[in-house]
C-alpha positions in Angstrom: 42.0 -22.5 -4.7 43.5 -18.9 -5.7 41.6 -15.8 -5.4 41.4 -13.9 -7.9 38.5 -11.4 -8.8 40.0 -9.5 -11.4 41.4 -10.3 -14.5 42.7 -8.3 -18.2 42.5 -10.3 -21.2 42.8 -9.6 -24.7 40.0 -11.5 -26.9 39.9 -11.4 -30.9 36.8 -13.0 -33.3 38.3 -14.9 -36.0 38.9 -13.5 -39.3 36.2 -14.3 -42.0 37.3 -16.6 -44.9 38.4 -15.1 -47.9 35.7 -16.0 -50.9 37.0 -18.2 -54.3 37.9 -16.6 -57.5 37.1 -19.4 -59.5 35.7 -20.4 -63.3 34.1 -23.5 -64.5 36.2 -25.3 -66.8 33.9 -28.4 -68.1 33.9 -30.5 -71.1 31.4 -29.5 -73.2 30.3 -26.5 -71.3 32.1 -23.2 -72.8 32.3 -19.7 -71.1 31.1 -21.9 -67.6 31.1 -18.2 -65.7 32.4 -17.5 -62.4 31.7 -20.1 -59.3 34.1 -18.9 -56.5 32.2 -19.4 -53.8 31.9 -17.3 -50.4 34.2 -17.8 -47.2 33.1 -18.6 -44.1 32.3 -16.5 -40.9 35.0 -16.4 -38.3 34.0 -18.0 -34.3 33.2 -15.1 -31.9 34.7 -14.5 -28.2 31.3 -15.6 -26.1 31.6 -14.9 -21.9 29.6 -17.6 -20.2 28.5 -17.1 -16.3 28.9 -20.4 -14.8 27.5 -20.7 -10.8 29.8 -23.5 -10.4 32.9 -20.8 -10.7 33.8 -18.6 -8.1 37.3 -17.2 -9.4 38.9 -15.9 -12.0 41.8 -17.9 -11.5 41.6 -19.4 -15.2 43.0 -16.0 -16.5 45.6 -15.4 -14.1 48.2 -16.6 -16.5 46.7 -17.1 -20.0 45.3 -13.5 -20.8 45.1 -13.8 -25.0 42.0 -15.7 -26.6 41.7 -15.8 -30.4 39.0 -17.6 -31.9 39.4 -19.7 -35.0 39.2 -18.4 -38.7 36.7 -19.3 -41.2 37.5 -21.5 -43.7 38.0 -20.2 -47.8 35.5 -20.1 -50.2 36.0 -22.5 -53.1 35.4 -23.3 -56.5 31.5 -24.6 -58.0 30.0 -22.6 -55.5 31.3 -24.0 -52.4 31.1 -22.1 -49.7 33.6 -22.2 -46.9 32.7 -23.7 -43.5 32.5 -21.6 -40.2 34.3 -21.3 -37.3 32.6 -22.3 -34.0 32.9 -19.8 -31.2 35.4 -19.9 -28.4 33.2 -19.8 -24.7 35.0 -18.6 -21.8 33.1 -19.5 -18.8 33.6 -16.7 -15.8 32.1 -16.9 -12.1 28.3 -14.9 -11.8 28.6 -12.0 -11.2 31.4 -10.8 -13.2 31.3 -7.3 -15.0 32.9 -6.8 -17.9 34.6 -3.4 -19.1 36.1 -2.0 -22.3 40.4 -1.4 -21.2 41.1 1.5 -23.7 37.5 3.0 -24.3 36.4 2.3 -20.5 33.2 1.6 -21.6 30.9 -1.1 -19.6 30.3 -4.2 -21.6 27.8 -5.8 -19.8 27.3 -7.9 -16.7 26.8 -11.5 -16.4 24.9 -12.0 -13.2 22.7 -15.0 -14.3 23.6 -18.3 -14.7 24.2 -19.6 -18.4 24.4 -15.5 -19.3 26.2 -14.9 -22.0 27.7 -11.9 -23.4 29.7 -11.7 -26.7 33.3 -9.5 -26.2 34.1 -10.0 -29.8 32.6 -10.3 -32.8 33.6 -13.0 -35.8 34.5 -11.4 -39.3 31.7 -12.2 -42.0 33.1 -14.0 -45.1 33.9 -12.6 -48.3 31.9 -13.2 -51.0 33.4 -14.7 -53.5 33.8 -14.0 -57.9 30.1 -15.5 -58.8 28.2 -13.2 -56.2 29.5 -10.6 -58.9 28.5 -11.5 -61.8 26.5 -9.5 -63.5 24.9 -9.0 -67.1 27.6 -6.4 -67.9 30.1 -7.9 -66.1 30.4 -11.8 -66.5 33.6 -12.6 -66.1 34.2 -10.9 -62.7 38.0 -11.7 -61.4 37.0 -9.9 -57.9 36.4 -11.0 -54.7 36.6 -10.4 -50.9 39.1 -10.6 -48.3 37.4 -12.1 -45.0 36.2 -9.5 -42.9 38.9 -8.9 -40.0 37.4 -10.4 -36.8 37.0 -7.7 -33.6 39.6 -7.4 -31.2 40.5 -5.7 -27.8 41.5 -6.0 -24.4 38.6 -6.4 -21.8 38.8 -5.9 -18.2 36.9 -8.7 -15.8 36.0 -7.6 -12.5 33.9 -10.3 -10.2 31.7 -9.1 -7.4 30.4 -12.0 -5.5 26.8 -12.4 -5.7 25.4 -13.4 -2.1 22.0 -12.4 -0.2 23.6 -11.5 3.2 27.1 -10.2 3.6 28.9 -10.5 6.9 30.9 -7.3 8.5 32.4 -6.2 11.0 36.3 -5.5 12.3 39.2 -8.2 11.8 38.8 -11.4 14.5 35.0 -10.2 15.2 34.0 -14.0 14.6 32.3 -13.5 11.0 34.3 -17.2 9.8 33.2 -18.6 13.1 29.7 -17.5 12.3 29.5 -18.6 8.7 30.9 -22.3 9.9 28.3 -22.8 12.3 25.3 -21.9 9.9 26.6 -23.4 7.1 28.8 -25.8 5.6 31.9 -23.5 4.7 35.1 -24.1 5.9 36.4 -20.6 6.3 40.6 -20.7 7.7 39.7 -19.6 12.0 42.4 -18.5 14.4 42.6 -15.8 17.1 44.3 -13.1 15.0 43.1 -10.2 13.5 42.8 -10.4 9.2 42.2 -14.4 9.2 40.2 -14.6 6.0 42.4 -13.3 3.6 39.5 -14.2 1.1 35.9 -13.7 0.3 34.3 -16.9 1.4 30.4 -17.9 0.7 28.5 -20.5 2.3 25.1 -21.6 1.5 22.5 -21.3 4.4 19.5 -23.5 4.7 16.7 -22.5 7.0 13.7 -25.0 6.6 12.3 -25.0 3.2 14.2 -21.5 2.5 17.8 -21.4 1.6 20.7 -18.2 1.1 24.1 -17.5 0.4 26.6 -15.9 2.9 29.4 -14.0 2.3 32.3 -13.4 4.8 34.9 -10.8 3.5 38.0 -9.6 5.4 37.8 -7.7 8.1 37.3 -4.2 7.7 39.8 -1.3 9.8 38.9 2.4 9.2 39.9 3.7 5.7 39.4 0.2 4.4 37.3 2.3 1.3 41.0 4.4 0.1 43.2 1.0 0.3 43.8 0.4 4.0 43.9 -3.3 5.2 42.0 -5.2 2.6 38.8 -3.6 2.3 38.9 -1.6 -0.7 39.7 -5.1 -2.8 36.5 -6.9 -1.1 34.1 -4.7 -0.5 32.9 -4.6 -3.4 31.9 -8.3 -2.4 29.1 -7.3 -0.7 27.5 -4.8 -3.3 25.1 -7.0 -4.2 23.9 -8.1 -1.4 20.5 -7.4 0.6 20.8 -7.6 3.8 24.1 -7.1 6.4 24.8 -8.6 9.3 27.3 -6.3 10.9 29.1 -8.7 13.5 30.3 -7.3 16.9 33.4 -8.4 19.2 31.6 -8.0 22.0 34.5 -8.5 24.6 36.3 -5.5 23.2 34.3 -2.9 23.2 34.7 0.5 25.1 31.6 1.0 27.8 32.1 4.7 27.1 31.7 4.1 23.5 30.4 1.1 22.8 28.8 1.9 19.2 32.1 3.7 17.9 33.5 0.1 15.7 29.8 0.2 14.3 29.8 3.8 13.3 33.7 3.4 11.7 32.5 0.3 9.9 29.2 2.3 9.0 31.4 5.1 7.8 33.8 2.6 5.6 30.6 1.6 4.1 29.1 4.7 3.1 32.3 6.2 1.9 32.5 3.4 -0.4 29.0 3.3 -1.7 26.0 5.6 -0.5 24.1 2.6 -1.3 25.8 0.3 0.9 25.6 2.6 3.2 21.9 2.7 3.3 21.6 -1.1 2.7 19.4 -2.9 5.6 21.7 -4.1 8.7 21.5 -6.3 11.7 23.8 -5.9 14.5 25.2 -9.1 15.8 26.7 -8.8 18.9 29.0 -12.3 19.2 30.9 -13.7 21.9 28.2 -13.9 24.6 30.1 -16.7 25.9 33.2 -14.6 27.3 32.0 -13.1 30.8 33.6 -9.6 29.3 30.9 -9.5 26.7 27.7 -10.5 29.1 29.1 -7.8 31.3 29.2 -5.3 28.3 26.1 -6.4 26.9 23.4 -4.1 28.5 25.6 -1.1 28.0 25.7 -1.9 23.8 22.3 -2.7 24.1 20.7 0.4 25.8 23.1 2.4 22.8 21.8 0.6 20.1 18.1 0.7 21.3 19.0 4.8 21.3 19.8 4.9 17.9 16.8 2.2 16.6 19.6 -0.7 15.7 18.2 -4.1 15.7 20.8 -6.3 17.8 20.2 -10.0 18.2 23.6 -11.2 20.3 24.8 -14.6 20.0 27.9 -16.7 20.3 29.3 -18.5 17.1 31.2 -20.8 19.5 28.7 -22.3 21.5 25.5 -21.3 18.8 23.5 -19.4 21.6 21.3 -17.1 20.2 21.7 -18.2 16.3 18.7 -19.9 15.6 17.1 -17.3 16.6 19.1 -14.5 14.7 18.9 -16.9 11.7 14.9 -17.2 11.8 14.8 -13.5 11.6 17.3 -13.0 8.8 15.1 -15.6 6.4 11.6 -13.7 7.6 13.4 -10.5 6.7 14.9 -11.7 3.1 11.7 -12.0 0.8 10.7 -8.6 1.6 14.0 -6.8 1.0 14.4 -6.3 -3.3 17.7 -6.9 -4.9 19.8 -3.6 -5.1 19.6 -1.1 -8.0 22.7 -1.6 -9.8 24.7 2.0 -11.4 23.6 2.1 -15.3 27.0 2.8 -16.5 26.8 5.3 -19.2 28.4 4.2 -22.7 30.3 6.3 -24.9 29.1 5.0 -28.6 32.0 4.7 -31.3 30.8 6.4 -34.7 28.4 4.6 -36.7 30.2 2.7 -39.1 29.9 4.9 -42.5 31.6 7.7 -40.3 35.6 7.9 -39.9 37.9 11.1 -38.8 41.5 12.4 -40.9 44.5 13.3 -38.5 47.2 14.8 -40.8 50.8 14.9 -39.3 54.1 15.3 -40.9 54.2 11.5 -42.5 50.7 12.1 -44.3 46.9 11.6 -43.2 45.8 8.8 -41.1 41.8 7.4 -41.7 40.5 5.7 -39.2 36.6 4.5 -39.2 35.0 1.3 -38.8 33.2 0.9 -42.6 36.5 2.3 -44.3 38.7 0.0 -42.5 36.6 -2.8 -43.5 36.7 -2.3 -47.1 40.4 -2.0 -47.6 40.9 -4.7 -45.3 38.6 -7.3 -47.3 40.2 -6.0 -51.1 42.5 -8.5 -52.6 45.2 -5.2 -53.3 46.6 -6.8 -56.2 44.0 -7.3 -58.0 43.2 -4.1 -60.5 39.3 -4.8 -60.9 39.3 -5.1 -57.3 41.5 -2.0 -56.3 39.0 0.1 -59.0 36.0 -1.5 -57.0 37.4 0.1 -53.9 38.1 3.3 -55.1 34.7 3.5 -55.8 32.9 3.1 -52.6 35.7 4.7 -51.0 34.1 8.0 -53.2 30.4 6.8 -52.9 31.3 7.0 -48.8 32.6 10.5 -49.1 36.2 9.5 -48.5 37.7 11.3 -51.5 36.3 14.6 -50.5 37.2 14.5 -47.1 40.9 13.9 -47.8 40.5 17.1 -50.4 39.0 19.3 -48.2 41.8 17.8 -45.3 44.6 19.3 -47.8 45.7 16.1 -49.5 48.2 16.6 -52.1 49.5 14.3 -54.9 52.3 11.7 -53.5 51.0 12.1 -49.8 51.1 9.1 -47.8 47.5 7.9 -46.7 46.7 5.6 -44.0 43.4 3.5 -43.7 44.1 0.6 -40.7 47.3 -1.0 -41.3 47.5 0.1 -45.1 49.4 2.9 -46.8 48.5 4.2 -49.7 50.2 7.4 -52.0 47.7 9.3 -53.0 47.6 10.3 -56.9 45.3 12.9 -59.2 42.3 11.9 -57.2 43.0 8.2 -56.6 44.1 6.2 -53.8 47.7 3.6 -55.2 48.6 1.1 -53.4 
């Protein structure tokens, strides 16, 4: 299966239905009053985290999700039925971002998480919810309420307790198919795994999830090789098991791959950088390693680096290296993710004025809403709207803005010319 951890989609709630304007006409009953009833609520955009995913791959090539409308209000008080909401399950672990505000959205980490991305519209309320003792023949009623759209970005980061490291054809693949069931692509050339690649890891009654990324080269964290596309895989892990080619190593240097793959690390994330490691020291099998060994050893005893060595070929030295990983895990806490700030919108009674050349533009949440649920060609119902477009301060704000008689006025998508202190469509 493809790939793919990240992922732009564009997600809309349904629209609510519009309510009835509707009278009772029965024998024997006169001046029956208003019974439009109210329209239904619109289906909302819900994310899902699903464990059973581990891609993206289901937005690669269909990137717009709308979810249904609510149904119309009708007559005798019948009130329209509502749309169910459209679930789009994504991999755990998937973080979910605002594209034009940048905001963070939220994070779905758990499994069966879900996160809502965009609201359905509420329905309108139709004639008889405005009826009243000095109005009882009401003709207005509501639009549906427009359902929330934007375009979200989804980026996954794997969620695994031990990530494997080290540089390309170090033997992390070989590793992870010896201790667990994962079938990761192996050959004798450097970048191998093209992918991330988790295997589950049992160890008695305990068990935990492995992740192998690329191979990492130095500058990995500003775009060289693959590493600034994976390492985010390994974010979230607790412990790292930093695997070493033993056979290639320089006796003169023999710690300077771990301090360039220590250095990738940190430049990436302080965090990581600070995030508990073992070195494994692999290919004890070759007689080029055994003869290196006691020179990486004494280096990494010098700088206080626990080293187990091993050989994922032949499995020398794993069970050992894997006993110590599981008496290691339960102590070590899951990392302290970044609280990503959030820029709040304005509250919904508040909107701004831009004048230009072609007239004002309004733009606001609560303002949009109400000229967006008015039925515009109704007279009672444009006066209604007038009305709370004053009681919300609208009018005097386009005053003190410099609004003039016959200048165009914007609210959402409608245009407006604005008259002797009224708003005409």
């Amino acid at each position: 299966m493809t790939f793919i951890d990240e992922a732009r989609i564009y997600v809309k709630g349904g629209d609510g239905g519009s309510g009835a304007s509707s009278f009772r006409h029965e024998k024997f009953v006169p001046k029956g009053g208003p019974d439009g009833g109210d329209g239904g609520k619109g289906g909302s955009v819900v994310l899902v985290a699903d464990e059973g995913l581990n891609t993206l791959i289901d937005f690669r090539y269909r990137r717009h999700f709308k979810a249904r409308k609510g149904d119309r209000g009708e007559g005798g008080n019948r009130t329209g039925r509502s749309a169910e909401d459209l679930t789009l399950k994504v991999p755990r672990g998937t973080m979910v971002w605002d594209v034009e505000t940048g905001d963070f959205v939220g994070d779905l980490s758990d499994h069966e998480a879900t996160l809502l991305v965009a609201g359905g519209g509420r329905g309108g309320r139709g004639n008889a919810r405005f009826a009243s003792s000095r109005r009882q023949a009401p003709t207005v009623y509501e639009k549906g309420e427009p359902g929330e759209e934007r375009w979200i970005r989804l980026e996954l980061k794997l969620l695994a307790d031990v990530g494997l490291v080290g540089l390309p054809n170090a033997g992390k693949s070989s590793f992870l198919a010896r201790v667990s069931r994962a079938r990761p692509k192996i050959a004798d050339y450097p970048f191998t795994t093209l992918i991330p690649c988790l295997g589950m890891v049992k160890f008695h009654e305990q068990s935990a999830v492995f992740a192998d990324i690329p191979g990492l080269i130095e500058g990995a964290h500003q775009g060289i090789g693959l590493g600034d596309r994976f390492l985010r895989h390994i974010e979230r892990t607790r412990l790292i098991l930093h695997i070493v080619d033993l056979s290639t190593l320089d006796p003169k240097q023999p710690l300077a791959p771990v301090e360039a793959i220590h250095r990738e690390l940190a430049s990436f994330s302080e965090e990581l950088g600070n995030r508990p490691q073992i070195l494994v020291g692999n290919k004890m099998d070759l007689p080029e390693s055994r003869e290196i060994h006691p020179v990486f050893a004494r280096a990494a005893k010098k700088k206080k680096l626990p080293l187990f060595s091993i050989s994922a070929a032949t499995g020398e030295g794993m069970d050992v290296l894997i006993a110590e990983v599981f008496r290691l895990l339960p102590d070590l806490p899951k990392p302290d993710f970044h609280i990503f700030p959030v820029l709040r919108p304005l509250s919904d009674r508040e909107f701004r004025i831009v004048s230009s050349e072609e007239g004002f533009v309004v733009s606001g949440k609560q303002v949009e809403k109400m000229v967006a649920m008015t039925d515009l060609d109704n007279d009672e119902a444009c006066v209604r709207l007038q009305m709370r477009l004053e009681r919300l301060g609208l009018e005097q704000a386009l005053q003190d803005a410099g609004v003039k008689p016959g200048d165009r006025v914007a609210i959402g998508e409608w245009e407006f010319e604005y008259g002797a202190g009224t708003l005409l469509p």
